[in-house]
SETIFI-404232 format. One line per field, with one value per residue (C-alpha): residue number from 0; residue in one letter; chain; x, y, z. Coordinates in steps of 0.5 Angstrom, whole numbers, plus 500, padded with zeros to 3 digits. Layout:
N
seq	(NUM|...)
type	(a|...)
mol	(A|...)
u	(X|...)
v	(Y|...)
w	(Z|...)
//
This chain:
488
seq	(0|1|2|3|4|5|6|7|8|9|10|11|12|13|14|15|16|17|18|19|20|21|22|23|24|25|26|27|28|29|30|31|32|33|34|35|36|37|38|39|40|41|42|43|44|45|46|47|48|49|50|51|52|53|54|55|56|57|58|59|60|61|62|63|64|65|66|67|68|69|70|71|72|73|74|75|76|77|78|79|80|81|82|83|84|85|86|87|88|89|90|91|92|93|94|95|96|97|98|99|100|101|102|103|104|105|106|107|108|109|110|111|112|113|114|115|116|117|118|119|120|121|122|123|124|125|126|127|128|129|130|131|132|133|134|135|136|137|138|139|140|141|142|143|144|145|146|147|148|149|150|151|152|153|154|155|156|157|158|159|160|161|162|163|164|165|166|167|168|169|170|171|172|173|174|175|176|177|178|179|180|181|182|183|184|185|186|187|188|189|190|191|192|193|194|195|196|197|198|199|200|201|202|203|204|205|206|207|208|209|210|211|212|213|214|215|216|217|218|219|220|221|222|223|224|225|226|227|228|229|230|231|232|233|234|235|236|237|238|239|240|241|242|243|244|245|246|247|248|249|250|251|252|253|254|255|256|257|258|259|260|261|262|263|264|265|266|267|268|269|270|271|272|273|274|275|276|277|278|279|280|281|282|283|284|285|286|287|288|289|290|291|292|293|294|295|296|297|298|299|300|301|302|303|304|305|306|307|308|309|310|311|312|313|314|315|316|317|318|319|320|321|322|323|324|325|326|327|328|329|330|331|332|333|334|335|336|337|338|339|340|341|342|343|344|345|346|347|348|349|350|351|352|353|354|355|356|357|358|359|360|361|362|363|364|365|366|367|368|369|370|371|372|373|374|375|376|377|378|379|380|381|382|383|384|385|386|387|388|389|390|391|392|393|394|395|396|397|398|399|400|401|402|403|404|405|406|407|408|409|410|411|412|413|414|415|416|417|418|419|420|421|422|423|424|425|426|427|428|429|430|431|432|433|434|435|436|437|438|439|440|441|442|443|444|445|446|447|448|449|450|451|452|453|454|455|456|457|458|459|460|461|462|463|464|465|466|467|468|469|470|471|472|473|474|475|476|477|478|479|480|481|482|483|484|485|486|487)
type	(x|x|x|x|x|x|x|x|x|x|x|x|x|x|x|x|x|x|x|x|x|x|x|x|x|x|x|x|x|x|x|x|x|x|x|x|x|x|x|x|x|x|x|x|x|x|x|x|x|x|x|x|x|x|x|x|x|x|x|x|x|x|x|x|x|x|x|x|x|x|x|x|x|x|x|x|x|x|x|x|x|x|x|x|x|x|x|x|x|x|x|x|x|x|x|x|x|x|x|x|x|x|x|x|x|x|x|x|x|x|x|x|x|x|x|x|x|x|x|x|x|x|x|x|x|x|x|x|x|x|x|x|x|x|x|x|x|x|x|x|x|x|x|x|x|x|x|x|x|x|x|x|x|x|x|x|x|x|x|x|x|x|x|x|x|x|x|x|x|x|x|x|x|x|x|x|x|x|x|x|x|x|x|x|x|x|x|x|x|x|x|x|x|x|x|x|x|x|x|x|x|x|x|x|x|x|x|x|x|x|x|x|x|x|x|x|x|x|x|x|x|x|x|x|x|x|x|x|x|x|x|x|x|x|x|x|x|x|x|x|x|x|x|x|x|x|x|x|x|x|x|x|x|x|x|x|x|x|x|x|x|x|x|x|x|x|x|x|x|x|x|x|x|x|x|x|x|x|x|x|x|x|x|x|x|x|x|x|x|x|x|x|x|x|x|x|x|x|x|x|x|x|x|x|x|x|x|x|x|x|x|x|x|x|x|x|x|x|x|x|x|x|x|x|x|x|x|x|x|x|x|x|x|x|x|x|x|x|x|x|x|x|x|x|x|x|x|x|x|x|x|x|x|x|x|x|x|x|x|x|x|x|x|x|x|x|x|x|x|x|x|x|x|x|x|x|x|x|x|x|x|x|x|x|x|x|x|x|x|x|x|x|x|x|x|x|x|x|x|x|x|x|x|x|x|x|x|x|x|x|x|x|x|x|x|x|x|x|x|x|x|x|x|x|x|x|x|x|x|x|x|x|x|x|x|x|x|x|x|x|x|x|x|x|x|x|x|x|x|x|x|x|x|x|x|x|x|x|x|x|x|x|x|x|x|x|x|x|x|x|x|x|x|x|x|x|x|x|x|x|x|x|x|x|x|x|x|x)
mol	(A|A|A|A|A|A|A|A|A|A|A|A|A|A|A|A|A|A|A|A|A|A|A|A|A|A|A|A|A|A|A|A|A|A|A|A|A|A|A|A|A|A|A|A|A|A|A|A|A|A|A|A|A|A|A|A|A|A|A|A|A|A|A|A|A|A|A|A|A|A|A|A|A|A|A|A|A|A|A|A|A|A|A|A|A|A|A|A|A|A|A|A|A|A|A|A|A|A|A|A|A|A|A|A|A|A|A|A|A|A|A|A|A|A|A|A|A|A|A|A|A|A|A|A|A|A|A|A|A|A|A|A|A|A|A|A|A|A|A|A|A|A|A|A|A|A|A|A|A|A|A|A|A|A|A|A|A|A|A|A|A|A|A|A|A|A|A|A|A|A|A|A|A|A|A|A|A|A|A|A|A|A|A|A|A|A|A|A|A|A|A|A|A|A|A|A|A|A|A|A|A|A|A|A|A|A|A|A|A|A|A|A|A|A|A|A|A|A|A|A|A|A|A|A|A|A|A|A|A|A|A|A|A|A|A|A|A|A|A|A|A|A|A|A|A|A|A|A|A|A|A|A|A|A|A|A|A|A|A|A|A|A|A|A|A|A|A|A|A|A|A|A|A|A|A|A|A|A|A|A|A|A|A|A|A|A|A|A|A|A|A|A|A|A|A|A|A|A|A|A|A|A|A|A|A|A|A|A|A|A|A|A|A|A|A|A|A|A|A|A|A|A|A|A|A|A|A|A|A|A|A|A|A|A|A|A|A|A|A|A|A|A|A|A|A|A|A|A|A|A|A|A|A|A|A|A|A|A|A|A|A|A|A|A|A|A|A|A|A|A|A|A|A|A|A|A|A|A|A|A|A|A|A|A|A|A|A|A|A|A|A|A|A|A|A|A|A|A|A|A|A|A|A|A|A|A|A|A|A|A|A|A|A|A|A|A|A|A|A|A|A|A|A|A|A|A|A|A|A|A|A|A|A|A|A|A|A|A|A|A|A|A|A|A|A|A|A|A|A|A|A|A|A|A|A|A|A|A|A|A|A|A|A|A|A|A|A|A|A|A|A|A|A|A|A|A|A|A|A|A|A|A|A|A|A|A|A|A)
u	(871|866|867|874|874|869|874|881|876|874|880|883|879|880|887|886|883|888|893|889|888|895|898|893|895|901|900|904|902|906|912|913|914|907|903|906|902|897|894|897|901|909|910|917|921|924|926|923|928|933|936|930|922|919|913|914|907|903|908|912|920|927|932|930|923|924|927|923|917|921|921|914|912|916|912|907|904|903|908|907|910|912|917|918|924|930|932|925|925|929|923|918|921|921|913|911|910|914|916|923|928|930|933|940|942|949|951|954|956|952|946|946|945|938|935|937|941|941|946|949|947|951|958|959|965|964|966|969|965|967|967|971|975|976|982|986|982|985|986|984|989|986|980|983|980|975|967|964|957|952|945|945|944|948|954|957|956|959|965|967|967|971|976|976|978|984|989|992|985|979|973|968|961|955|949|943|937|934|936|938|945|943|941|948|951|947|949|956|955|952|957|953|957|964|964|959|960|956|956|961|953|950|956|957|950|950|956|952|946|951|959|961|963|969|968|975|977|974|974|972|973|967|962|955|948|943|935|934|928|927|931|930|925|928|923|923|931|931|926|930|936|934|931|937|941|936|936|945|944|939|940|934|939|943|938|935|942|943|937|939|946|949|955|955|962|963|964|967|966|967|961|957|959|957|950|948|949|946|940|940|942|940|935|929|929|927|923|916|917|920|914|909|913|914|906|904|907|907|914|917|918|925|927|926|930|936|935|937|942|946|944|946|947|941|945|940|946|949|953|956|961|956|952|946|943|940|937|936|941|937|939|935|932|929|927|924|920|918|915|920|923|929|932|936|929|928|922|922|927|924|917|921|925|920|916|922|923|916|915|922|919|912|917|919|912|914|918|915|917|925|927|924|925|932|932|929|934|939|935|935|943|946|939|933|937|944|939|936|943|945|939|941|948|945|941|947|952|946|944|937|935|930|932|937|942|943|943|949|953|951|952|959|960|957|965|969|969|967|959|958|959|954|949|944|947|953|959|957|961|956|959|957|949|952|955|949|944|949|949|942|939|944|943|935|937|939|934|929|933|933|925|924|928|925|918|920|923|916|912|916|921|916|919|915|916|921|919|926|930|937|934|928|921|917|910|905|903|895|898|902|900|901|906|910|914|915|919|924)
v	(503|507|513|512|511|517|521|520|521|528|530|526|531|537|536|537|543|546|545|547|554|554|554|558|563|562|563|556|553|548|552|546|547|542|546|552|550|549|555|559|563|565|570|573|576|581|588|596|598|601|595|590|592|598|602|607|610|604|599|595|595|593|589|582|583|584|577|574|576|572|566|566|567|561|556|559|563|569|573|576|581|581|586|584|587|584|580|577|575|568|567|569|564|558|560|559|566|566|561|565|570|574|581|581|575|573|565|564|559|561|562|556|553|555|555|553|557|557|558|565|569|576|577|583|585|588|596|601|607|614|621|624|628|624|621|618|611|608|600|596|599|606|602|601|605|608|606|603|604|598|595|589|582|583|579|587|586|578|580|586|582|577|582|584|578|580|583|588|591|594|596|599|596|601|597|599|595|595|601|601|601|607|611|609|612|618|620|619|623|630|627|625|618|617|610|605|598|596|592|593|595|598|602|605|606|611|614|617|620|621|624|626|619|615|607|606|599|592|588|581|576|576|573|571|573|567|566|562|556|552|547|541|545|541|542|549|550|545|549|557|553|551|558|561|558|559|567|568|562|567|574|576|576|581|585|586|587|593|596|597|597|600|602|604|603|610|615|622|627|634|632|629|635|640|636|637|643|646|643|647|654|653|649|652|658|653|647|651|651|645|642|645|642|635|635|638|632|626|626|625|632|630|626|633|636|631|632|640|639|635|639|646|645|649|655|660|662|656|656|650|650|648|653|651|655|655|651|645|647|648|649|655|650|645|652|655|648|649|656|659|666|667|660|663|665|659|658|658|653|648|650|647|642|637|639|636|631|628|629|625|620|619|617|611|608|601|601|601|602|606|603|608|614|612|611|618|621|617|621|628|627|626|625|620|618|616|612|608|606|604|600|597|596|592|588|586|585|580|585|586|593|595|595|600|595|592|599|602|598|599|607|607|603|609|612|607|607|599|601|608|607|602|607|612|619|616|618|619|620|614|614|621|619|612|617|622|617|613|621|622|617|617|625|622|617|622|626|621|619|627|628|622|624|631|627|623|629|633|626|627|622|616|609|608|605|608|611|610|607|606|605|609|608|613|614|611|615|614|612|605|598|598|592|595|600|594|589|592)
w	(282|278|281|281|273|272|277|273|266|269|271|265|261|266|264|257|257|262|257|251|255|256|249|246|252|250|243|241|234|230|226|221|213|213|218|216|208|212|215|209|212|215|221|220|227|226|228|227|224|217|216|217|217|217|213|208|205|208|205|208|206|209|207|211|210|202|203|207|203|197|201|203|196|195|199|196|203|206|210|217|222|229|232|238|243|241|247|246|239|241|246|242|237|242|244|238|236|230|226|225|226|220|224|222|227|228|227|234|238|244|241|236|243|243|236|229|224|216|211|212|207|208|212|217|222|229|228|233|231|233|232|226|231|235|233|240|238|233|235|240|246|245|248|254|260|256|256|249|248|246|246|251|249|243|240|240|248|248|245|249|255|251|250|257|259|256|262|258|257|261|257|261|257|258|256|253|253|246|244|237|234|228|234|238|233|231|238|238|232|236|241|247|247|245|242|240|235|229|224|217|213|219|220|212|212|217|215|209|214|221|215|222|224|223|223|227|227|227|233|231|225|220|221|217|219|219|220|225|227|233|234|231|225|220|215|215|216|210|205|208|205|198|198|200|195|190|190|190|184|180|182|187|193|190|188|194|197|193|194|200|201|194|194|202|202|197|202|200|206|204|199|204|209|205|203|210|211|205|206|213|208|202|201|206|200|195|198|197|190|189|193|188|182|185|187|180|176|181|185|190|193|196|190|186|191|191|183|183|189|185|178|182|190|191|186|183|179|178|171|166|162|157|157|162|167|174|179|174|169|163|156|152|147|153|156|151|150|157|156|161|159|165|167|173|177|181|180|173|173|177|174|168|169|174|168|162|167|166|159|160|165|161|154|159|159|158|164|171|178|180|174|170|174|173|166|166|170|165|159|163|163|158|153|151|144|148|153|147|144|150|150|144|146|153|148|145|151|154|159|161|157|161|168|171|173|165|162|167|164|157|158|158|152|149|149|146|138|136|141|139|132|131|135|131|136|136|142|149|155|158|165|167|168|171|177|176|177|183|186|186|189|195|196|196|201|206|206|206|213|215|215|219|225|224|224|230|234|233|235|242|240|240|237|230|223|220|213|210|204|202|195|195|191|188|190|186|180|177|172|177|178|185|183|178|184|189|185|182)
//
């Protein structure tokens, strides 16, 4: 009887052992808000990508990861990052590898089966994406016989073969494992494939980057993206919820979402045409010297770059109406101020207005991040006394004066006559340095994309963080806290 005692407690205990070696092989840990607390920190899954995470300078960015930064700071830990495939990132979740899926997931029906989802928090319709020439597709019928192009495992497959099911329609669906939307579209762009499907944010982010491409027509009714937790993760469903509500209610979400998808349903195609190509034509003439500026004073070189695109397009000989000149169009007073002698040489425009840009830049120095690049490029346009009225004017109205997003809307009262007369210059067209900022940054966008593809094509193609942002951040400067770029 002895031996049979001691036998079960060894194979009691052997048993034990074996299923703590199971669940550390596997990596399972509680996902609970408790225990989430207790070991201090939160493990985000996600996707390498524009639209989720990626690393730009050694910093982590992206629209999901900004927001799951602000919830793991609102429990009060630190967030981690897994990237798995995308038709692992639910098993991933499941195993306990991760405590939640924040990767532009869909709320659907089918996948509510295997993990719970939070509020949605941004809606998006399924878009056909084509090339703009292609002009035979323009409804679901032109559809019929033709291959449409998706990623396998997503909501854009589930719903073709939903449509497919319809007799007056044969979608031949080509699948591609986890290959991303932006590069399925890229590729109906250099029209190696001719139709694809993306989400509405996806798509008009892409368009900038790919004008060659036209967003057809929706194949779906909107639907939410959501995070999602194991099922019955009630603690932590309930606390992403709270969280959810709390950053529509005081502006976060909003923040967020404009900074990376502001203003992506503005779309001017001759404008963006003529961008591209002329940063093939015209601007491999000027890149060393606007290279050397930007470095000279701590910027970005391709925001300098988008600065003289949108100052000039890259036209030494560029002329206004209001009697500036050159590459940056610069006044005589700014040029002599600047100790350049000719404003139509390249270099000595440049040379002078990346250098007036920040002698501008440095008078902002209560600002931090891209706020204050912003209102120095508000300053370059249209003069520094005109921003510090428009200030003024944000103070009264209730706005924040001293971010980007309170004083655009100061700067048109700049024009009408009950402001501009409470000011101390007086009349300002105040919509123009909106536009100006609005275009720059886009113009930078853009090119920031451009360059990373260039880097990846030289790196043989290899998937990597991707060094991109729809509203970028500037480099830090000596002079920057390392905070003050990242929570603008």
């Amino acid at each position: 009887m002895l031996f049979v005692q001691r036998a079960l407690v060894h194979a009691l205990v052997l048993s034990t052992a074996a299923l703590c070696l199971f669940l550390a092989g596997c990596g399972e840990r509680d996902s609970s808000l408790e225990a989430i607390k207790e070991r201090g920190s939160i493990t985000l899954i996600t996707r390498n990508n524009a639209n989720c995470y990626y690393i730009y300078r050694d910093k982590p960015a992206g629209f999901e990861y900004d927001l799951a930064e602000r919830f793991s700071e609102h429990i009060g830990v630190e967030l981690k990052v897994i990237t798995p495939a995308w038709d692992q990132m639910v098993p991933k979740l499941n195993q306990g590898k991760g405590d939640f899926i924040g990767a532009g997931f869909t709320i659907t029906d089918k996948r509510k089966e295997e993990v719970d989802f939070s509020r949605g928090y941004l809606a998006v319709q399924q878009q056909i994406v084509v090339h703009r020439g292609d002009r035979a597709i323009r409804d679901l019928s032109d559809l019929d016989g033709k291959t449409v192009h998706v990623r396998s495992g997503t909501t854009y497959e589930q719903r073709l073969r939903e449509l497919s099911q319809r007799e007056d329609l044969s979608i031949d669906i080509a699948l591609h494992p986890d290959l991303p939307t932006e590069e399925l579209i890229r590729r109906v762009a250099r029209k190696r494939i001719r139709i694809t499907v993306a989400d509405s944010n996806i798509a008009m982010l892409n368009r900038r980057y790919y004008p060659s491409i036209r967003i057809a027509f929706p194949i779906e009714e909107e639907q939410s993206l959501g995070w999602a937790v194991r099922k019955g993760n009630t603690q932590l469903l309930k606390a992403i919820n709270a969280f959810l509500d709390k950053v529509k209610e005081n502006g976060t979400f909003a923040k967020i979402h404009e900074r990376y998808y502001a203003d992506v349903h503005l779309f001017d195609y001759v404008d963006l045409i003529k961008y591209h190509q002329r940063l093939e034509t015209r601007l491999p003439r000027f890149k060393d010297i606007i290279k050397k500026e930007a470095r000279k004073h701590g910027f970005d070189w391709k925001l300098i770059t988008a600065v003289v695109y949108q100052e000039s397009h890259f036209d030494p000989n560029a002329r206004s109406y209001t009697g500036v000149r050159g590459l940056m169009q610069v006044t005589q007073r700014t040029a002599r101020e600047m100790g350049i002698s000719n404003r139509m040489d390249p270099e000595q425009s440049v040379r002078a207005g990346v250098k007036y840009l920040d002698r501008l830049y440095e008078r902002w120095d209560e600002l931090s991040g891209l706020d204050r690049f912003k209102f120095a490029l508000a300053s370059y346009n249209i003069g520094y006394g005109h921003v510090r009225d428009a200030q003024k004017l944000a103070r009264q109205e209730g706005y924040d004066p001293n971010q980007w997003s309170g004083l655009k809307k100061a700067l048109p009262l700049l024009r009408i006559k009950e402001y501009y007369s409470q000011t101390r210059y007086g009349y300002a067209r105040g919509t123009e340095p909106v536009r100006y900022v609005k275009r720059i940054m886009k113009y930078y966008n853009i090119l920031q994309q451009r360059e990373d593809i260039s880097a990846r094509q030289r790196g043989g193609g290899k998937p990597q963080a991707r060094p991109r942002q729809t509203e970028p951040r500037l480099p830090p400067r000596p002079d920057e806290e390392k905070s003050g770029w990242m929570e603008q």
